[in-house]
C-alpha positions, 0 to 999 in steps of 0.5 A: 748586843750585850756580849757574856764574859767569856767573849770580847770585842776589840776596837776594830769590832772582832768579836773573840773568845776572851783570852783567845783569838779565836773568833765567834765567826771560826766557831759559827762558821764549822758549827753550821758545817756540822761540827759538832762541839767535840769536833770543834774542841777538837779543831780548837784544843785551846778551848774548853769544851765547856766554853764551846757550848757556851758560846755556842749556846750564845750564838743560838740565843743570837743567832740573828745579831751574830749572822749579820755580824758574821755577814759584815765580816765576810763582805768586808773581807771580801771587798779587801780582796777585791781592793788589793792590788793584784801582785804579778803573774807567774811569768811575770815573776819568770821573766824578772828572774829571767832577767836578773840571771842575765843581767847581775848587776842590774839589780 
C-alpha cells in the first residue's frame, strides 16, 4: 500500500499522521466508534480538520489493507501483554512495606 504524503510509516511499521504521533489506527479506531470528523478534530486539536477528512478519506479508499493493518496491531499488542511478566499483587507489595517498616535496614 502506497502511503499519501500526509501519513508516514516508521522503521517499526507504525503507521502516523506526518508531523504527529497520532496513528491512523487512533483515527480509525474512533471513526468506527462514530466520531464524527469534528468530533475527531476535536479529540485530536493538533490536526486539521481538513487533514482528518483526508485521511479518513484514505482509509475508506483502504479500508481493507489498513484493517489488517490495524488487526496486525492490535494482536501484536495483545500478545506483548500476554508476554510481560506479571509484576506483584497488592499484598504482595503490602507485605514488601510491611516488612521494610519492620525491618529498616534490611533494605
Amino acid at each position: 500500500m502506497k502511503l499519501p504524503d500526509f501519513l508516514q510509516q516508521d522503521r517499526d511499521g507504525y503507521i502516523h499522521v506526518a508531523g504527529h504521533r497520532i496513528g491512523i489506527e487512533d483515527i480509525v479506531f474512533c471513526y468506527n466508534d462514530d466520531l464524527s470528523p469534528e468530533m475527531l478534530a476535536a479529540q485530536y486539536p493538533t490536526l486539521t480538520l481538513a487533514l482528518i477528512h483526508k485521511a479518513l478519506g484514505f482509509y475508506l479508499e483502504n479500508r481493507k489493507e489498513i484493517d489488517a493493518y490495524v488487526s496486525d496491531s492490535v494482536r501484536a499488542c495483545e500478545e506483548q501483554r500476554s508476554a510481560a511478566p506479571t509484576g506483584p499483587t497488592l499484598d504482595e507489595m503490602r507485605d514488601r512495606l510491611k516488612f521494610l517498616h519492620t525491618n529498616p535496614s534490611s533494605d
